[in-house]
Each structure stands twice: as structure tokens, then as C-alpha cells.
C-alpha positions in Angstrom: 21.2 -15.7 -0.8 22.2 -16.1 -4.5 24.5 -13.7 -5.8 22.1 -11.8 -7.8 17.8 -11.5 -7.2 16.7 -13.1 -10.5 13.7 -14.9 -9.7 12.1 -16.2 -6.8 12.7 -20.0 -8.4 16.0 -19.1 -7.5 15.5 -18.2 -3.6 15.3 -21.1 -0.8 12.3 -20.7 2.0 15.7 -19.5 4.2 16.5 -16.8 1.4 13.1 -16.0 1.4 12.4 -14.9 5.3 15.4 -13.5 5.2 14.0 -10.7 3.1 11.2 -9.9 5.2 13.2 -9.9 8.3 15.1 -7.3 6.9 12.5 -5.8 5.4 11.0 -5.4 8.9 13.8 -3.6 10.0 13.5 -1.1 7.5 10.2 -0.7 7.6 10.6 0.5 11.2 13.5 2.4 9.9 11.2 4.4 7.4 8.8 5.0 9.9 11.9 7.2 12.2 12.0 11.0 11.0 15.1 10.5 9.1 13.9 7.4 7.1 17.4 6.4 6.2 19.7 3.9 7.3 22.9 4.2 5.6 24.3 1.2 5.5 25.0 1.7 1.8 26.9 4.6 1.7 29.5 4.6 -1.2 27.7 2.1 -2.8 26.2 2.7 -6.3 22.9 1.4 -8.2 22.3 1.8 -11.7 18.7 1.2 -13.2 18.9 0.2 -16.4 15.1 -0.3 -17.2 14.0 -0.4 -21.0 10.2 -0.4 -20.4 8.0 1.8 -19.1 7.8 2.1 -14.8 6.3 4.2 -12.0 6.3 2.2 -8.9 9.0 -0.5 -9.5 11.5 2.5 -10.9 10.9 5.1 -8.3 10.6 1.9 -5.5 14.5 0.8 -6.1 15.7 4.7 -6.7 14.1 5.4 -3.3 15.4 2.3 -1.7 19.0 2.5 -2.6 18.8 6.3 -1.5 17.8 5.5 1.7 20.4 3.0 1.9 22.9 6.0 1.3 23.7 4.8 -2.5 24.2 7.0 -4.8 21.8 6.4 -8.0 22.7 5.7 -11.9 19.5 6.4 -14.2 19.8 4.8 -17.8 17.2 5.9 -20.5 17.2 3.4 -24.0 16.1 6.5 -25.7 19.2 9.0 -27.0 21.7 6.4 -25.6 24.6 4.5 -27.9 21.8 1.3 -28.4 20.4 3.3 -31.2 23.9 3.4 -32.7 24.3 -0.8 -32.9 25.9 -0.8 -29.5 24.8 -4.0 -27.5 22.6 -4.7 -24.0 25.9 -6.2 -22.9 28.5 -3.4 -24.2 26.0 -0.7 -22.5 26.0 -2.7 -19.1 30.0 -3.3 -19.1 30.4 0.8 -20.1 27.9 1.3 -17.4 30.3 -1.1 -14.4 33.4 0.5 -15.6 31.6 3.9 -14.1 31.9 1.9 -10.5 29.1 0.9 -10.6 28.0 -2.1 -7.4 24.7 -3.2 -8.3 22.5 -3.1 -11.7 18.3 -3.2 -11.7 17.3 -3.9 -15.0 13.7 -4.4 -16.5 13.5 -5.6 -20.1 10.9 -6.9 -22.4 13.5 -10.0 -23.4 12.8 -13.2 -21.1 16.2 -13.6 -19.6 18.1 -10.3 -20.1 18.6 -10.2 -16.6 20.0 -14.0 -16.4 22.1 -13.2 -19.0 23.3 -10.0 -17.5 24.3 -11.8 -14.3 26.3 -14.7 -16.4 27.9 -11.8 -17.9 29.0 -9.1 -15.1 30.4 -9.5 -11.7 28.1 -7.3 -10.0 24.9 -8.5 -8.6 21.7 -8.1 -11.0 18.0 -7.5 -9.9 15.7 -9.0 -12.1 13.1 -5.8 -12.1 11.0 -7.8 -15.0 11.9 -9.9 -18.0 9.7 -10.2 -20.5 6.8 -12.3 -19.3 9.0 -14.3 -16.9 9.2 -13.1 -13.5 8.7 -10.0 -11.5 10.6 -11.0 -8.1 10.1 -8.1 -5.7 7.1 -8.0 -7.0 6.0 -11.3 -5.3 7.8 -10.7 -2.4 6.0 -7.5 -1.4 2.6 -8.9 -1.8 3.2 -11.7 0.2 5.0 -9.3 2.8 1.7 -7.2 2.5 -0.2 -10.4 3.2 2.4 -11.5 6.0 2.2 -7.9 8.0 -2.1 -8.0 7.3 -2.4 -11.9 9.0 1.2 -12.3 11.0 1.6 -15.4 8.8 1.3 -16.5 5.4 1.8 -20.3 5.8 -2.3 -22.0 5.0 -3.7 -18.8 3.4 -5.2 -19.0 0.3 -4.1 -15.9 -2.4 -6.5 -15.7 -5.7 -4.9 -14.8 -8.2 -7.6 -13.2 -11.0 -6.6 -11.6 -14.5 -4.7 -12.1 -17.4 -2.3 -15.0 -16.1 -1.2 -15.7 -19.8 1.2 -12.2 -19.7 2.0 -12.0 -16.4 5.5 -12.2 -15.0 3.9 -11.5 -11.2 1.8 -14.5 -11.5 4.7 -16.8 -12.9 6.6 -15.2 -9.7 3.9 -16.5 -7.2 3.5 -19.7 -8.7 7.3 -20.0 -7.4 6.6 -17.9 -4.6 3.9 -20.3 -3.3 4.9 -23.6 -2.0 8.0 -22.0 -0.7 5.8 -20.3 2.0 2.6 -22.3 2.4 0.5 -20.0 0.8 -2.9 -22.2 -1.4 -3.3 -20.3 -4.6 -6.1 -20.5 -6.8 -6.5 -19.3 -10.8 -9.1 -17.1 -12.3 -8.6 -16.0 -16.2 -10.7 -16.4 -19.2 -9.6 -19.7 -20.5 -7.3 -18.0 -23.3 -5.5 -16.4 -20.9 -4.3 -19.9 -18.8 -1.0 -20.7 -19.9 -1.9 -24.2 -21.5 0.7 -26.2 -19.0 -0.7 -24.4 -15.6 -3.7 -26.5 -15.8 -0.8 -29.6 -15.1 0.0 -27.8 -12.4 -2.4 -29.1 -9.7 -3.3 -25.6 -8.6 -7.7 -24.8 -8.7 -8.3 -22.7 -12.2 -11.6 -21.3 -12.2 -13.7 -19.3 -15.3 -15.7 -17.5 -12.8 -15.0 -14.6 -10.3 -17.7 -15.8 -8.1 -16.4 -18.9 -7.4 -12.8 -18.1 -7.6 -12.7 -15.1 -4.5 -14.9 -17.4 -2.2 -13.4 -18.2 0.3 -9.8 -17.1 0.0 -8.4 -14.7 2.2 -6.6 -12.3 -0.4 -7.4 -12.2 -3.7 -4.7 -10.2 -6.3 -6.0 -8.9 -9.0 -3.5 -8.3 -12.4 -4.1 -5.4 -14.7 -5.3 -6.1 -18.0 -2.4 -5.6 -20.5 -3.9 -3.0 -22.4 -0.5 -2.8 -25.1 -1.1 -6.1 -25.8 -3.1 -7.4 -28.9 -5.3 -9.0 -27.0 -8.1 -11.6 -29.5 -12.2 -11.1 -29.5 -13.9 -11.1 -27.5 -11.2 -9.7 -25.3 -10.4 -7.1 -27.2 -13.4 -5.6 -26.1 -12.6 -4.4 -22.9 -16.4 -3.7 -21.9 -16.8 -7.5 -22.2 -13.8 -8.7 -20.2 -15.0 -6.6 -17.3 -18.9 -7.8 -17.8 -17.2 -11.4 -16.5 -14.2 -10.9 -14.7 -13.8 -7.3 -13.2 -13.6 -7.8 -9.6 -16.4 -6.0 -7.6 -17.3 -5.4 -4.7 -20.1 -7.9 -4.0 -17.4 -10.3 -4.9 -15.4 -9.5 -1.8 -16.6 -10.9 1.9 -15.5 -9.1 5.0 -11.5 -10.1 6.3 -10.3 -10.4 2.6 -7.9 -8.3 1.5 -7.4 -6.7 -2.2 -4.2 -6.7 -3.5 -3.3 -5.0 -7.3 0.4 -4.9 -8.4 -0.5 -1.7 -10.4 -0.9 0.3 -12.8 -4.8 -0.3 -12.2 -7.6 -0.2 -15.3 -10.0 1.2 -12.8 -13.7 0.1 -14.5 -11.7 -2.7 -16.4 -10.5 -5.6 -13.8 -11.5 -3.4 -10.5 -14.7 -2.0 -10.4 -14.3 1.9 -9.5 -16.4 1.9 -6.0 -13.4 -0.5 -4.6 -10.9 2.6 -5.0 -11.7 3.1 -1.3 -12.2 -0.1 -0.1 -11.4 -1.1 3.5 -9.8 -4.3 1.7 -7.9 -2.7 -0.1 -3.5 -3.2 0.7 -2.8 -1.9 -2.4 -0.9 1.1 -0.9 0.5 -0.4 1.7 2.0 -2.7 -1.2 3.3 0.2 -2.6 4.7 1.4 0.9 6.4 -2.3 1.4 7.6 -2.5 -1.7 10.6 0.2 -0.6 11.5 -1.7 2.4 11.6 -5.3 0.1 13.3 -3.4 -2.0 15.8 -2.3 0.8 16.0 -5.5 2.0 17.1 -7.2 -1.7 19.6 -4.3 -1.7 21.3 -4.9 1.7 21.3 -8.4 1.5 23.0 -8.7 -1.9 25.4 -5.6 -1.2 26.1 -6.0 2.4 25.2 -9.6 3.5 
């Protein structure tokens, strides 16, 4: 394993089932009544993340807790960055605290590559920018691994706004590494130009896209982003590419990295879908998360 988690381009095939070994073990681990394996004890995490979170925030705080860390919030509102202090004078206030480990999510593509160059702690990329979103990846394919016992030969659509997305950049790396066969659906404005070099299937239609596969993951619709007509008109972007549940045949399995536009890319009715992982992605994510944690801390 690298020294720090800062993209799955980074991570070997090795590095890679490494994680969900571990994750395996403490997924059984939060299973037991305790649901903690303290194999972190003394250690402490500090989450410095600079946009908005629910899952990926509360995921790592729950995961290093169970480790037995201790936890280090940072907010960007009230703190000294308002005053002209930098990202990198914050993060070297924040080590000399003691602290082992940083989590940072920032809207700057690289912050946490430059964060790692910088400190001599080990640094979790929890989202750059629109690059990458690595324990993101690595708990939908873990999802996908404990649904079919393999992941080598499926095929994963990917369907939303790929343009923005720093999970779908992820599994683009994520892919080959495992064997998964992905395929692309977006409106053509919202294909990175260069992905159609890539040799990976792009489709313009939902229909076509889901048939066949045997997960499809749907991304949410970036609704701060000033998106042009007609998709700025979210009533039209759904017309063509919400995912429904006609779309779906039986044995695939619906995946979402959340927060969902229920009505925008997922059609309401799916909410209770029997394909739907999306919670058990949720669930997963904390023993991925676990897993990134012990491996880089205790390894």
C-alpha cells in the first residue's frame, strides 16, 4: 500500500484486495454486539473537509471510532482561513496537535496530493475537486463483490453526469484493475471529450446502456452546478435519462453513491427496489473505510 489513499490510479490489483480483505474482517466485526475492534487506540484522525458531506464525513468519523481513534473535526467556516492563513499552515497547526492521519475533501483538484507532498502523516483523498473519490469506488465495487462473490467479467453501467464526477473518474481507474467491463451513459455534453478515446461503450440512451449489465450505478445530478439548456431543465434531463424501473431486468443491482435527486436520475418507485444495494453501500462504506484506516495506520 502507498503511504497515503489518494486515488485508486495510485493502488496496485494487490493494494486493492487487500482492502476488501480487511474490509471483510471488519465487516464481521460490526456485525458482533460491540462493533469495535480497537486496533487503533491512541491513534488520532482529523477530517479536514471543506465541502458539504453526510455519508463520506460521518463514514470515516465512525470508522476511525470503531478503530478506537480519537476524532479531530475541522470546519472552514469561523477558522483562521478567513484571516489569510493557508490550506497548508492550517494542516501543519492541525499535525502539531498529534495528529496520525488527515481525511480531507476539497473542491481544489489535488489538495490532497499536495497535502501528502507536504506532511508526513498519511492523507485520504475524501474528494478533490472533480478528480477522484477513492473509497468511494472501492465500496461500490465491494458492494458488487459481496452481491456476486466476484467482480472479475461483470459489467458496471455507469449512467449520469460523467463530466463532474470524481466517482466515475475513480472507476475508470478502478476498472481494469479488477476485471470489471464498464459501460458510459450521459447526455453527450456531459462525456468528458477524451473518454470517447478511451475504448470503453458510451451510449446516449438508458435503454440500451442498462441491458445487459449486471449493476448499473447511477450519479446524482449536480444540482450546484450551472448546468447549460436544455439541462438546466431538470424535467427534461429526467424525460431521457432518469433510470426507471422498466429499465432494470431481474439479477441487476442498483447502486447510487448518494445524495439521490429522487424523480431527477432515479425514478421514485425504485426507493424500494429489491435491486437496490444502495444501503448496503452505505453500510460497506464503514468497513472500507476501516480497512483504508488500518492499513495505512497499522499495516
Amino acid at each position: 500500500m502507498p503511504k497515503s489513499l489518494l486515488g485508486i490510479r495510485d493502488l496496485t490489483t494487490a493494494d486493492i484486495y487487500q482492502i476488501y480483505e480487511l474490509a471483510d474482517r471488519f465487516y464481521e466485526v460490526l456485525q458482533q454486539p460491540t462493533r469495535k475492534a480497537p486496533a487503533l487506540a491512541g491513534k488520532t484522525v482529523a477530517l479536514l473537509f471543506f465541502e458539504s458531506s453526510t455519508r463520506t464525513k460521518l463514514s470515516f468519523e465512525l470508522a476511525a471510532k470503531r478503530l478506537g481513534a480519537d476524532v479531530l473535526h475541522f470546519s472552514a467556516a469561523g477558522s483562521s482561513l478567513s484571516k489569510g492563513e493557508t490550506l497548508l499552515d492550517t494542516a501543519l497547526n492541525i499535525l502539531a496537535m498529534g495528529i496520525d492521519a488527515i481525511v480531507v475533501r476539497h473542491a481544489g483538484v489535488g489538495t490532497a496530493h499536495f497535502l501528502a507532498a507536504h506532511l508526513p502523516v498519511p492523507v485520504i483523498n475524501g474528494g478533490d475537486g472533480t478528480n477522484e473519490h477513492p473509497t468511494q469506488a472501492l465500496l461500490d465495487s465491494y458492494t458488487l463483490l459481496k452481491h456476486f462473490g466476484r467482480l472479475e467479467g461483470l459489467t458496471l453501467t455507469i449512467v449520469g453526469d460523467l463530466f463532474h464526477s470524481r466517482v466515475a473518474l475513480s472507476h475508470l481507474h478502478l476498472a481494469p484493475k479488477v476485471g470489471l467491463h464498464l459501460r458510459l451513459c450521459a447526455p453527450p455534453t456531459l462525456v468528458p471529450p477524451l473518454w470517447y478515446e478511451l475504448g470503453i461503450p458510451i451510449y446516449h440512451q438508458v435503454e440500451k446502456a442498462v441491458q445487459g449489465a449486471d449493476a448499473l450505478l447511477v450519479l446524482r445530478m449536480q444540482k450546484e452546478r450551472q448546468y447549460q439548456p436544455p439541462l438546466a431543465d431538470w424535467t427534461e434531463y429526467a424525460r431521457f435519462y432518469q433510470v426507471r424501473p422498466d429499465h432494470l431486468s431481474p439479477g441487476q443491482v442498483l447502486l447510487h453513491p448518494g445524495p439521490i435527486n429522487w424523480g431527477v436520475e432515479l425514478h421514485p418507485d425504485l426507493m424500494h427496489s429489491a435491486a437496490s444495494r444502495i444501503l448496503d453501500q452505505v453500510t460497506h462504506g464503514v468497513a472500507i473505510r476501516m480497512a483504508v484506516l488500518y492499513a495505512l495506520l497499522r499495516g
